[in-house]
C-alpha positions, 0 to 999 in steps of 0.5 A: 648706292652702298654703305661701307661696311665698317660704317653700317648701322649708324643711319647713313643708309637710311639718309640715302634712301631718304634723300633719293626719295626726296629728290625723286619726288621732287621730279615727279618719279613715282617709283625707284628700284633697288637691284641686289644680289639674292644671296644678300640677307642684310641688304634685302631686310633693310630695303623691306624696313625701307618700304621696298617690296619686291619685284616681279623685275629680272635681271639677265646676266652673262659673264664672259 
């Protein structure tokens, strides 16, 4: 999920989270993950205001 950028800081981030953890719970998913870049400040600090903390996941990547 993304927000555009022009559209940030109107709370439409923060009804996203909230409705994918409406219906993850609502399903008996006790656990979502966000995955992002590390260099993106922005975005982490809103996930950690979201209640995300993070991870011990990795994620390998290889470009071809």
């Amino acid at each position: 999920m993304a927000v555009e950028p022009s559209k940030r800081r109107l709370g439409i981030g923060r009804q996203l989270v909230d409705a994918l953890e409406a219906q993850a719970r609502s399903e008996g998913i006790e656990q979502i993950y966000s995955v992002l870049l590390a260099e993106d400040e922005r975005d982490s600090t809103f996930l950690k205001k979201s209640g995300f903390s993070a991870s011990e996941l990795k994620i390998y990547a290889k470009r071809l």
